[in-house]
NUPA-681352 format. One record per residue: residue in one letter; x, y, z of N, C-alpha, C in turn. Coordinates in steps of 0.05 Angstrom, whole numbers, plus 5000, padded with zeros to 4 digits. Layout:
# residues N
AXYZXYZXYZ...
***
This chain:
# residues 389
X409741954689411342114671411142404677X408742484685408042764689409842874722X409642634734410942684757412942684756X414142564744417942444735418142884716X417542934704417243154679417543374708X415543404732414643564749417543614770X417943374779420443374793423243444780X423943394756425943454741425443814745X423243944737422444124734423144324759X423244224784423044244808426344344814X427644034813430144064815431744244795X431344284778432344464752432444774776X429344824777429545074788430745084815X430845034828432744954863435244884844X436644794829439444794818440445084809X438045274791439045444775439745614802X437245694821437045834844439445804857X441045634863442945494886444945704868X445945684840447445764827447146104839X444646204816444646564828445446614845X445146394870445746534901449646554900X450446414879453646374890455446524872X456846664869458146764843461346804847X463246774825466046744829466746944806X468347074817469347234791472647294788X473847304761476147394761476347584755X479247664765479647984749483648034760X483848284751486248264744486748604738X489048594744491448884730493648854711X494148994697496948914684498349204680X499549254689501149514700503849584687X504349674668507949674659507650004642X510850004649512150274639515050224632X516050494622518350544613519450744631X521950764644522850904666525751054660X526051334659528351454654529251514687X531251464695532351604719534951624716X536151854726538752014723538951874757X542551964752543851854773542251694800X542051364784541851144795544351004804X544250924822546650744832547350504823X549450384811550150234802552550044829X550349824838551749764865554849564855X555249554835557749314827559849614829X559349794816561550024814561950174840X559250184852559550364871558950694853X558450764825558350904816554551014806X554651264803551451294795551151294759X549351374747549551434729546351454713X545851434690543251414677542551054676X539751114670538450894672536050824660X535250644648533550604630531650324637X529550284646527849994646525050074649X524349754641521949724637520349584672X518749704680517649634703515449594712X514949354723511749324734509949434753X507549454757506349524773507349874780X507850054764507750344776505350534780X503050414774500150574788499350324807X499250164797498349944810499649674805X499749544841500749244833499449134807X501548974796500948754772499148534787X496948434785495348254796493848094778X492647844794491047624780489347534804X486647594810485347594835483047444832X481047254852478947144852476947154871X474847284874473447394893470247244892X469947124913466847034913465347044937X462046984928460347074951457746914951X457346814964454946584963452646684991X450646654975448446814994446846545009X447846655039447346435061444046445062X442946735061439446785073440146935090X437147035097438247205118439747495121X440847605092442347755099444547705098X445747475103448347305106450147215085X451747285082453847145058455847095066X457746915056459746805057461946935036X464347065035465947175018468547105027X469047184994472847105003474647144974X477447164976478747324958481647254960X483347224939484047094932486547244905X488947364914489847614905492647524891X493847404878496047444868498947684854X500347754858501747934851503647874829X504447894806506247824785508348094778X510747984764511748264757511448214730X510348424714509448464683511548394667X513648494678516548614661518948284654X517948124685519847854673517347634677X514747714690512947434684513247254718X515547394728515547324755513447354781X512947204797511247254826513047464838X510947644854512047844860511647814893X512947804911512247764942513947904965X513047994985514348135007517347995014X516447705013519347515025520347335004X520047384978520347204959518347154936X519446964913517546874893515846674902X515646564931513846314936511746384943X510446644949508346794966505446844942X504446634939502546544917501346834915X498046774936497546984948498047164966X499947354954502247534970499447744978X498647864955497148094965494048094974X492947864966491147764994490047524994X488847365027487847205023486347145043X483647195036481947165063479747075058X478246975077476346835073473546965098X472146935097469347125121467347105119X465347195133462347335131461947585132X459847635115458647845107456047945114X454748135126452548215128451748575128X449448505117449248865113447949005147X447848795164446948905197449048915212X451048725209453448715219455348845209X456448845197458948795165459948535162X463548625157464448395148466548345167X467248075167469447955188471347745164X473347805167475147715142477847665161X478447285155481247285166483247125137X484947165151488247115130489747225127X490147335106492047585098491847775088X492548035095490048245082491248555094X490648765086491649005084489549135100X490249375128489149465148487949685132X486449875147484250065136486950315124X488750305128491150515122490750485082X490250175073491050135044487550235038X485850245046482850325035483350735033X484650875052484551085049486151195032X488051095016489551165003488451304971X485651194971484451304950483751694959X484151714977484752024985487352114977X489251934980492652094972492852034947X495052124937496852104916497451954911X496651674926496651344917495951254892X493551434896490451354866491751424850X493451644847493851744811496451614804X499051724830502251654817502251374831X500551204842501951024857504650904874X506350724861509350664877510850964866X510151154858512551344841512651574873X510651534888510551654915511051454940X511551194927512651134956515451134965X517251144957519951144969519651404976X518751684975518851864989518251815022X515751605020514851685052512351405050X510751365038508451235034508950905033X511950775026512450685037512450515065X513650745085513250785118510750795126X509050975105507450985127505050795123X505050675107502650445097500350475074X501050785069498950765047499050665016X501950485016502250314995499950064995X499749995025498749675028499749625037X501249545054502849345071501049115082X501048845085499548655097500748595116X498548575120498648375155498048115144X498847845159498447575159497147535183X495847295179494147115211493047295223X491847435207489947695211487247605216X485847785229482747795229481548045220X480148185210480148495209476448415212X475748685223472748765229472448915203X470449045194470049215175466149305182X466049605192463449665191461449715166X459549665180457449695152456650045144X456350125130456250425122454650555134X455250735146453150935173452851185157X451551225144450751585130453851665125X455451505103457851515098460851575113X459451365134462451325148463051035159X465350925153465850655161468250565174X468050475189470450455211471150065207X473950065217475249835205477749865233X477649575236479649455261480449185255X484249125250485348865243487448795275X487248505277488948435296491648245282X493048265284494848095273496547945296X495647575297497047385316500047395309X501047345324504447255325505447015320X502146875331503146605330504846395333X506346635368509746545386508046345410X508646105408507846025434508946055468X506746195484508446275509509246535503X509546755479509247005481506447095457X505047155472503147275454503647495435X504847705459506447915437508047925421X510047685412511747715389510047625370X510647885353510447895332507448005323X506848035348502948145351503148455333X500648575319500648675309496448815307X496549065312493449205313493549485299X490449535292490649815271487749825273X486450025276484350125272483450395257X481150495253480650725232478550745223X477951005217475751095208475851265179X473851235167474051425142470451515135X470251825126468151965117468452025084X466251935075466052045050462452095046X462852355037460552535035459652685016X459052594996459852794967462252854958X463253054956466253194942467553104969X466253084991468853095019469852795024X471452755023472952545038475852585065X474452475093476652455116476652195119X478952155133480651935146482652015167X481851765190483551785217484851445216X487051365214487951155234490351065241X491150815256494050795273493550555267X496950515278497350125257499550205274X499549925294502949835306503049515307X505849465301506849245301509149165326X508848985340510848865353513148685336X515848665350518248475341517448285345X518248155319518147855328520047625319X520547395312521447265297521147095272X518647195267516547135247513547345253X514247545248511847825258509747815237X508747885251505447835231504948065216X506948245221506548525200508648415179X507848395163510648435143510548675129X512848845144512149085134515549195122X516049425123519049375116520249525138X519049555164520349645185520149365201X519449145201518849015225519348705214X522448725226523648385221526548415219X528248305201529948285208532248565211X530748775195532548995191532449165231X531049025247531849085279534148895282X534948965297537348715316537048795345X536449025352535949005373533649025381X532049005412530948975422530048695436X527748585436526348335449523948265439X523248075433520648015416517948115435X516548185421514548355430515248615443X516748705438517249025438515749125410X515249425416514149505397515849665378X515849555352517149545337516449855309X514449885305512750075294510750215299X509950525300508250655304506950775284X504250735268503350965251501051115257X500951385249498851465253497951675228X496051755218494451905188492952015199X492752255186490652435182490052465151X488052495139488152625110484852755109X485052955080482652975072481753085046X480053035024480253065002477553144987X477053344974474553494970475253584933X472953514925473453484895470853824891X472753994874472054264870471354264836X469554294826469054184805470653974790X471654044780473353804750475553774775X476453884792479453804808477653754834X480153554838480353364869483953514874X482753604898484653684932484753494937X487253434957488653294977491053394992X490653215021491753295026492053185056X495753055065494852825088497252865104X497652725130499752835143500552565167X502452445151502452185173505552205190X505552055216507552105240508051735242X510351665230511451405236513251375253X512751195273515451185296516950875295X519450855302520750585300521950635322X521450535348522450435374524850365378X525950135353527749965357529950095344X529150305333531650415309534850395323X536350385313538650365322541450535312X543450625334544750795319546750715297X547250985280549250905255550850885262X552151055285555451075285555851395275X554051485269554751835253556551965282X558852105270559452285290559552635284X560252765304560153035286562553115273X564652915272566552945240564952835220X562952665220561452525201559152505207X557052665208554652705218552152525203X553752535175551552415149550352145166X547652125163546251825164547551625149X545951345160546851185142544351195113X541751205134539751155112537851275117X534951235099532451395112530251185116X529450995090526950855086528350505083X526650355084527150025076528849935088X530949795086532049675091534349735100X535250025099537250215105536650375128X533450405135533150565161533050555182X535650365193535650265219536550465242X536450775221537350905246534751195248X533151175228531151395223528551255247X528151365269526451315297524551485285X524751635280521851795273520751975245X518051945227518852105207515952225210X515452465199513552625189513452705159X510752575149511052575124507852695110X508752935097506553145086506053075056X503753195050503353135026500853355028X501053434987498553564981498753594955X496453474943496253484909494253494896X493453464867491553514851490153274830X487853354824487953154805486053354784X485753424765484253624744482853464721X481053474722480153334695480053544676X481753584656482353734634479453624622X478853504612476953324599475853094608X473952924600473052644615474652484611X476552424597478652234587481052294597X481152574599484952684602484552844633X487452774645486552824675489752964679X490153114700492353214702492853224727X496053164738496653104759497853254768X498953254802499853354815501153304841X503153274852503353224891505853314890X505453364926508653394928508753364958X510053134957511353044990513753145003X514353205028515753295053515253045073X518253005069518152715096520652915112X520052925143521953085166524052785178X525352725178526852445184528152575210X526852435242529152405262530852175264X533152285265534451985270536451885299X536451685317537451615334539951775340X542051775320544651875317544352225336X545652315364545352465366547452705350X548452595340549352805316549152875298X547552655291545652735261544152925253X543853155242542253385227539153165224X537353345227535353205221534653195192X533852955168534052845145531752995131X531853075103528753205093528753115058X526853035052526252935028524452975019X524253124992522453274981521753224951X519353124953519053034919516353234909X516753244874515553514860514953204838X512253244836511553024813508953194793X509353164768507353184746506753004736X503152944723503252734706500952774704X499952674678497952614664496552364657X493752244658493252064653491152044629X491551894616488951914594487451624589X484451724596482751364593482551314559X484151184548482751124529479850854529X478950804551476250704549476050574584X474150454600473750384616475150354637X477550154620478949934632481849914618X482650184596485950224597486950504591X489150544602489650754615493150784603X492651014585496051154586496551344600X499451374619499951544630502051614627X502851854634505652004636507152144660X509252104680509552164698512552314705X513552544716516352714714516352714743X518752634754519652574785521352784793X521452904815524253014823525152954854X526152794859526752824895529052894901X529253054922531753244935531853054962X534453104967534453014995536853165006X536953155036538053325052538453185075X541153205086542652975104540752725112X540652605087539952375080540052245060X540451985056541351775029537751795011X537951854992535851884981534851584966X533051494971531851164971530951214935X531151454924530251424890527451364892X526351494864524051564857522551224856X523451154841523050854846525050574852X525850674883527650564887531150414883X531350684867533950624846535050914871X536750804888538151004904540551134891X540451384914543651604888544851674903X545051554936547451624957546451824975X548251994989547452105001546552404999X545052555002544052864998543652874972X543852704944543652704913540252794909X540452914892538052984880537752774853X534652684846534252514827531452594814X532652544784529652594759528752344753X525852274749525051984735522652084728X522852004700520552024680519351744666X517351664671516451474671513351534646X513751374632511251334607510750994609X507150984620506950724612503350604611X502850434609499450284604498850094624X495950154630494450054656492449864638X492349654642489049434632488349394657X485549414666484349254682481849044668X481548874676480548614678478148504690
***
């Protein structure tokens, strides 16, 4: 009996132990606002006008995520993660190619070690989406990407059939390298896709260096919104995208500087047809910029802590647009953003945000993607609540 009592005893503890070593956790965002924008385009009329909705994810994707880590010994763990995207506003999946893309915004699975790092494959976002906590990502989120951020990756963009390296922390600096397969048989290069980078953070200082290119493909392993079907020309495995960042960000008492400067190239861009009776582009960003080959896109902003709770904002982006068309004026788009954030506790967050983008021989892509034609100037004022999970 004493032995039967001893062994139970035994196994109990080797059960509880097995458990500590493994842990799963959920968590989550829920992201929604209210959005005023003046002359939005209304594509049934062909006309612009005012505009009123409710919208998901404007600091951050709407998400539902599962992340675990089981301790091998050694030093060694096993991890992996598990990212869903939703839109707040209709309850819909939210995905690059559709509502079927479960885990749209990640899914990977790896090893972990604190001598090595980490090695993570699936689907997953290059070291461009980790630096973004230096830009104007962190505070206005998507309300700065159709300016430029967008293009240049510091939204997130994923890569698929990915592998990515990730270093272990060196006296605060960590360097990160993703390969993305094509998974074309008989061409390796379609649809191949690489990015590497470095980032320092040192007290108040934070830098970042890195480049991300994607090849054409027919199924490209970037899904990005330069690289697929919006080419028609070229040949699979041509190179289809170029990025490259600089940034750097140094927090001066209660305010955080920034301040970053990225160079996107598109190879394949193609011309509009502009002539010099009609010089105007067709487009600049997404799905429209099949003729913008090159952009330069600036940025420099603030973040103030008025108080521990109340925070005050600031940026303002300069994207330089070359475009194929040799008659085209070169394109410039210029956004002026304010906003405020206030914690009311840990984990929820009201904010308030005033947009203005100008544009200049170029179709302006809207503050949040509500376009107003060509050279139009646009206001969007956005009020809305952050839960995290």
């Amino acid at each position: 009996m004493k032995k039967s009592l001893i062994a139970l005893a035994v196994l109990g503890a080797i059960a509880g132990a097995a458990q500590a070593q493994s842990s799963v956790t959920i968590y989550g965002i829920v992201d929604t606002g209210v959005t005023y924008t003046n002359k939005a385009l209304n594509t049934t009329t062909g006309q612009t006008g005012s505009k009123f909705a409710v919208n998901s994810g404007i600091v951050q994707g709407s998400r539902l995520g599962f992340k675990g880590v089981e301790d091998l010994g050694g030093g060694l763990k096993a991890v992996f993660q598990l990212e869903a995207g939703f839109n707040n506003d209709t309850g819909a999946l939210q995905g690059d190619k559709g509502a079927t893309d479960l885990f749209r915004r990640k899914s990977v699975v790896g090893l972990s070690s604190d001598a090595f790092g980490t090695v993570l494959l699936g689907r997953q976002t290059d070291i461009f989406d980790d630096v973004s906590q230096w830009t104007s990502v962190q505070d206005f989120g998507g309300v700065t990407g159709a300016v430029g951020h967008n293009l240049d990756r510091l939204e997130g963009t994923r890569t698929q059939n990915s592998i990515r390296y990730n270093t272990t922390n060196l006296s605060g600096f960590t360097a990160s390298a993703i390969y993305g397969f094509g998974e074309t048989a008989g061409q390796t290069t379609s649809g191949q896709s690489f990015g590497f980078g470095g980032q320092y953070a040192n007290g108040p200082l934070g830098l970042y260096a890195a480049y991300y290119q994607s090849k054409k493909g027919a199924t490209p392993s970037d899904v990005s919104l330069t690289n697929g079907t919006v080419f028609t020309a070229g040949n699979a495995g041509d190179t289809a995208l170029k990025v490259f960042g600089l940034g750097a960000s140094y927090q001066v008492g209660p305010a955080r500087l920034y301040g970053n400067w990225s160079r996107v190239k598109q190879p394949l861009a193609t011309a509009s047809g502009a002539t010099a009776a009609n010089p105007t582009p067709l487009g600049t960003f997404g799905i429209g910029s099949i003729n913008n080959n090159k952009a330069d896109i600036f940025e420099l902003g603030t973040n103030y802590s008025l108080t521990a709770p109340l925070h005050l904002l600031a940026s303002v982006q300069y994207s330089k647009l070359t475009f194929v068309d040799a008659n085209s004026a070169k394109g410039k788009l210029t956004q002026f953003n304010l906003g405020t954030d206030y914690f009311l506790s840990k984990r929820t967050d009201l904010y308030a945000f005033a947009s203005y983008l100008r544009a200049k021989n170029a179709i302006n892509p809207g503050v949040e993607g509500d376009t107003t034609g060509s050279n139009n100037n646009q206001t969007a004022v956005t009020v809305g609540i952050r839960h995290k999970f």
